[in-house]
C-alpha positions in Angstrom: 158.1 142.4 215.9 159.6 145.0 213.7 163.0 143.3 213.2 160.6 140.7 211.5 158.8 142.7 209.3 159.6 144.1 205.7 158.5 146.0 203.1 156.4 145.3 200.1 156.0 147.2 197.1 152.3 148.2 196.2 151.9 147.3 192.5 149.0 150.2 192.2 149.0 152.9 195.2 145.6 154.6 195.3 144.7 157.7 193.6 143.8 158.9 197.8 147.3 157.4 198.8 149.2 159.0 196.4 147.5 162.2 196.9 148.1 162.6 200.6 151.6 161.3 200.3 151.9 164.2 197.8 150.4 166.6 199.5 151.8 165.8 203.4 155.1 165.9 201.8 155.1 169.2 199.9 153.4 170.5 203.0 156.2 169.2 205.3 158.8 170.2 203.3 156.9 174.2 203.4 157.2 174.4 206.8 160.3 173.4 206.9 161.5 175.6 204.5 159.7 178.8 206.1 161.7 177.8 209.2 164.9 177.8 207.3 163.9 181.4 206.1 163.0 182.7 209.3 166.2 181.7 210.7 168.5 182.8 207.8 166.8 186.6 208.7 163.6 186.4 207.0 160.3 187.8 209.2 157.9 185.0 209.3 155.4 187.8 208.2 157.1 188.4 205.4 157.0 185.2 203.4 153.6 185.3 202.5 153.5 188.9 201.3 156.7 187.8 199.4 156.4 184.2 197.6 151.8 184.6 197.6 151.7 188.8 197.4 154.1 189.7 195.8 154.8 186.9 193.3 151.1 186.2 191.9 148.7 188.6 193.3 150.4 192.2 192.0 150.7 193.2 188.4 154.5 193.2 188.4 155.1 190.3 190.2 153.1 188.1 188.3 154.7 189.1 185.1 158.1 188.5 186.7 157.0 184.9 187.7 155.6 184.6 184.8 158.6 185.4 182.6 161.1 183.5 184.6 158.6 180.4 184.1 159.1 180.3 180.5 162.7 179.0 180.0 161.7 176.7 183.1 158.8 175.4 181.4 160.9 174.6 178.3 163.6 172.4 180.9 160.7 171.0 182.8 159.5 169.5 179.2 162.5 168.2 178.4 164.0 166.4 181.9 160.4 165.1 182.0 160.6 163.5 178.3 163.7 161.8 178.7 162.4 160.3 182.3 159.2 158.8 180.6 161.6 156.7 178.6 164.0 156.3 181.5 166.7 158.4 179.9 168.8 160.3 182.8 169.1 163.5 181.5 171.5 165.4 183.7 172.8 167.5 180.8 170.2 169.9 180.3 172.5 172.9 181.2 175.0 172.1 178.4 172.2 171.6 176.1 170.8 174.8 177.0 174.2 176.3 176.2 174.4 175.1 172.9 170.9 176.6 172.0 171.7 179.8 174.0 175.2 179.8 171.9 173.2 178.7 168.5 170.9 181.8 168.7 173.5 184.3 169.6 175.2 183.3 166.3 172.3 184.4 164.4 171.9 187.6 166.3 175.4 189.4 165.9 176.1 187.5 162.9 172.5 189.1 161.8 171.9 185.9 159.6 169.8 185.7 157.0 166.9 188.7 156.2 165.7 190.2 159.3 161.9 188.3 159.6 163.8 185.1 159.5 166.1 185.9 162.5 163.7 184.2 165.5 162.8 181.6 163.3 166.0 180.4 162.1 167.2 181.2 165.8 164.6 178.8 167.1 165.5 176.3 164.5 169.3 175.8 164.9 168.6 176.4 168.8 166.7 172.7 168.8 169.1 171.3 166.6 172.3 172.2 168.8 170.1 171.4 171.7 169.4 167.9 170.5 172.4 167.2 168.6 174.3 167.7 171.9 172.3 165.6 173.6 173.0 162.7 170.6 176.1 162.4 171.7 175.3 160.8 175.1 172.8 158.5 173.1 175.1 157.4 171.1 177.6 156.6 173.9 174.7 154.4 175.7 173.3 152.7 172.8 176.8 152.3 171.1 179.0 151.2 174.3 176.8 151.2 177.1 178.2 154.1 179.0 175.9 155.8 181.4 174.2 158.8 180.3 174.2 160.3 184.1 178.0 160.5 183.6 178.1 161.6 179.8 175.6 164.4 179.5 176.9 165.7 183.0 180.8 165.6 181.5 179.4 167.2 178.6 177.3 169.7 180.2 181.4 171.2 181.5 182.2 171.2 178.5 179.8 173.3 176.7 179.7 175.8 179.3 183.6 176.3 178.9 182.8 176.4 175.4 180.6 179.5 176.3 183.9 180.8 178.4 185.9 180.6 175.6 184.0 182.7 172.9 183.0 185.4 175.8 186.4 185.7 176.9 187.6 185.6 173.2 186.0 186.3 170.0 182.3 187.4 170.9 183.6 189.5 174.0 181.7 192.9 173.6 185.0 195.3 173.1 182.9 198.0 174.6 181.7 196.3 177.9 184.6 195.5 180.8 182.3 192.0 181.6 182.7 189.0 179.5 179.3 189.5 177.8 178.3 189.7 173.8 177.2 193.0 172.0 173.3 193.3 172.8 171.4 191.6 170.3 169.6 193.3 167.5 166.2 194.1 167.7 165.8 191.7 165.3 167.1 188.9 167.1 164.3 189.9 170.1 161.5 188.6 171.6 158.7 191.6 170.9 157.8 192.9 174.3 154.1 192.3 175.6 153.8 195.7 177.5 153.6 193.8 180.4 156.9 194.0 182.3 159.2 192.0 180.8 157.2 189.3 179.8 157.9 188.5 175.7 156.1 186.5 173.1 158.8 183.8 173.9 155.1 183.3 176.2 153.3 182.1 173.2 156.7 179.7 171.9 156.4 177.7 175.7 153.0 178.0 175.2 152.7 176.1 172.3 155.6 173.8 172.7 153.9 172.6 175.8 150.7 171.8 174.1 152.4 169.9 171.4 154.5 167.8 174.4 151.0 167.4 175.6 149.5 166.2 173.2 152.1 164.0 172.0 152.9 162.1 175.2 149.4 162.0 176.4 147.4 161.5 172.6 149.4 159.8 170.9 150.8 156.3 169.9 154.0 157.9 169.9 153.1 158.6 174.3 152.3 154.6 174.5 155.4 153.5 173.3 157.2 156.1 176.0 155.6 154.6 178.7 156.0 151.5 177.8 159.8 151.3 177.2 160.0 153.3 180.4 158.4 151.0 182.4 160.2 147.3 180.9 162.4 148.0 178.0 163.0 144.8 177.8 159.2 143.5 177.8 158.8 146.1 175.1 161.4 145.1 173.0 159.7 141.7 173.0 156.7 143.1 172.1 157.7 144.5 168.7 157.3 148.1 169.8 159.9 150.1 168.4 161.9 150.9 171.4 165.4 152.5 169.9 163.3 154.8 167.5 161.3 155.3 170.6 164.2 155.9 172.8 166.1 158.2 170.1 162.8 160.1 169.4 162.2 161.6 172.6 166.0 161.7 174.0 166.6 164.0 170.8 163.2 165.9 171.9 164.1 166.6 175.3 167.6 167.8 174.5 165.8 170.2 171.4 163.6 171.9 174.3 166.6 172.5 176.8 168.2 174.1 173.6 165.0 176.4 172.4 165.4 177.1 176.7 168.5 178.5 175.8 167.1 180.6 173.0 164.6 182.3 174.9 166.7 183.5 177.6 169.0 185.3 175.2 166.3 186.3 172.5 163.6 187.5 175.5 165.1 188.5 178.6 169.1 188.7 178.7 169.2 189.9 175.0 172.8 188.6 174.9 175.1 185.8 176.1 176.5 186.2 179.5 178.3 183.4 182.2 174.9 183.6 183.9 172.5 182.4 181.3 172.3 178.5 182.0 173.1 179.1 185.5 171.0 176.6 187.8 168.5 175.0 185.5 169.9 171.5 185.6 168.4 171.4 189.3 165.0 172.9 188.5 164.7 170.7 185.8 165.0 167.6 187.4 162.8 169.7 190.7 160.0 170.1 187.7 160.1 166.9 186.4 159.9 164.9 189.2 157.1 167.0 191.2 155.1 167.0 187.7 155.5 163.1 187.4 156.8 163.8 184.1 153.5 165.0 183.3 153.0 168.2 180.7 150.2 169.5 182.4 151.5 170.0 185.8 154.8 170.6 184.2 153.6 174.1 183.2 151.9 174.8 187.1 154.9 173.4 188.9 157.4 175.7 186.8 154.8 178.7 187.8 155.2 177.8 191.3 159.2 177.8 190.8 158.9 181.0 188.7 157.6 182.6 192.1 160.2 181.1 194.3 162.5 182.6 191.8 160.5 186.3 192.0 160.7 185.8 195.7 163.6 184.8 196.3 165.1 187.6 194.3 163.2 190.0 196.6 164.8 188.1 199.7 167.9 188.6 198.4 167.6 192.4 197.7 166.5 193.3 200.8 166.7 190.7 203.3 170.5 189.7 202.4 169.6 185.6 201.7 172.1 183.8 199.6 171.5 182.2 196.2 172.4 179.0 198.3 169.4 179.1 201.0 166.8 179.6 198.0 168.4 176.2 196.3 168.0 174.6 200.0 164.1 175.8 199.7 163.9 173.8 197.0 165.8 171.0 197.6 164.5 170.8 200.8 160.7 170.5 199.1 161.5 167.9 196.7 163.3 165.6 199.9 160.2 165.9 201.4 158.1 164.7 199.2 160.7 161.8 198.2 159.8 160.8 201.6 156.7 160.9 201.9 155.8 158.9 198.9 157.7 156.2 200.3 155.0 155.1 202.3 152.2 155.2 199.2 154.9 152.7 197.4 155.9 150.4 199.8 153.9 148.3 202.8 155.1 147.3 205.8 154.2 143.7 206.5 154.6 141.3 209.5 154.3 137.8 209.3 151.2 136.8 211.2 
């Protein structure tokens, strides 16, 4: 009888299990969303030629997914950082405020000599980034308050941070929109010639490898997994579980800031209202769907690079809101909550 039964949790789900949950879920929550799409006004012939066609398989798309990747790559890194040592991290906007407000300083301050700009941009970009992200530490080590409710507080506050200097000091006096002067060139990304894809390709690039191999080659990877797991179990293990803990929080908030950077330094070439605008969800979307795994960190912001190509498409010419494009997502990442709910848990009945 069902009313008898419960559930168990499986203490290793298959490598089979856990691929078909995966994969049933992410293919549930596709149909679903195509549905969603045709009914908001989208043909159903259309959605191939737009988020397959158009966004990987032509020359211009696949340098627009590919530049809207990179700043999703770098907040993919860092929500999935935090996670591995059970951090909440729901301040990633904020912290990629701080970076995007850290390099605009350099740029229309044009400090220090002019092959310096980037790199010193880069620099203080990670170290507003993670110094904003400090704060929260502190607050949880310190006094126990929850992180989920500290980084998110904080996140408000440095975008009205961001209101205040566009509406006040670093307002462009020539523009009618609360945006900075353009940036030098400088204080730019050098374009690739391929669209508008910049060398901010080979920064993510390389950042990613070094996450990589850091969480995956490293002693310093161990001791993540292991505090994320049983903090407590580590603790009594002599592992080194607040350096650990610091280490990597500081990390994940110093790639949401360099995300920052190479928005304003490659594609918006100055700060604007828009910059941070919906990364905290993708982030946590990347993250999760990557099991907080570099690797398929860097596919799974690809594949959200192309939702982002597409959708702009949709929105352009079949009139679907900002809105129904977050559903798509959300709607995905439900999904395939669900569905691994049955490679975690059994259902057992007395016999």
């Amino acid at each position: 009888m069902l009313d008898a039964a419960f559930l168990v949790r499986r203490q290793q789900p298959g490598l089979l299990l856990s691929a078909l949950s995966y994969t049933g879920g992410l293919a549930f929550g596709l149909a679903v969303s195509a549905m969603l799409l045709v009914q908001a006004g989208v043909p159903a012939s259309a959605l191939v030629d737009e988020f397959l066609v158009a966004a990987f398989l032509t020359s211009d798309g696949l340098s627009q997914t590919v530049t809207a990747a990179l700043p999703l790559i770098l907040v993919g890194l860092a929500s999935a950082v935090a996670t591995r040592v059970r951090f909440w991290n729901i301040g990633v906007e904020g912290q990629l405020w701080l970076g995007a407000v850290a390099a605009t300083w350099v740029a229309l301050h044009e400090i220090g000599p002019e092959s310096m700009r980037l790199p010193l941009a880069f620099v203080l970009a990670a170290l507003a980034g993670s110094g904003w992200i400090a704060i929260s530490l502190v607050l949880k080590q310190r006094w126990g308050v929850n992180e989920v409710i500290s980084s998110l507080l904080l996140g408000s506050v440095a975008f009205l941070l961001v209101q205040h200097l566009l509406f006040g000091i670093w307002r462009d006096p020539a523009n009618s929109f609360p945006v900075t002067a353009a940036f030098p060139p400088a204080s730019r990304f050098s374009a690739l010639g391929w669209g508008q894809l910049h060398a901010g390709l080979f920064v993510a690039a390389l950042i990613a490898l070094a996450v990589w191999f850091l969480l995956e080659r490293t002693r310093a990877g161990f001791y993540a997994d292991a505090v994320g797991l049983n903090r407590q179990a580590a603790l009594a293990t002599g592992l080194p579980v607040r350096r650990t803990l610091a280490g990597l929080v500081l990390l994940s908030g110093a790639l949401s800031g360099l995300a920052g950077m190479v928005i304003v330094s490659g594609t918006e070439h100055r700060l604007n209202q828009a910059v941070g605008n919906g990364y905290l969800f993708s982030a946590i979307v990347i993250a999760y769907l990557a099991r907080a795994k570099p690797f398929w960190v860097v596919v799974v912001a690809l594949a959200l690079g192309a939702v982002f190509t597409a959708g702009n498409v949709l929105k352009v010419f079949y009139g679907v809101s900002e809105g129904m494009i977050v559903l798509v997502q959300g709607t995905v990442l439900i999904s395939i909550l669900m569905a691994q709910f049955f490679s975690t848990y059994s259902l057992n009945r007395p016999s």
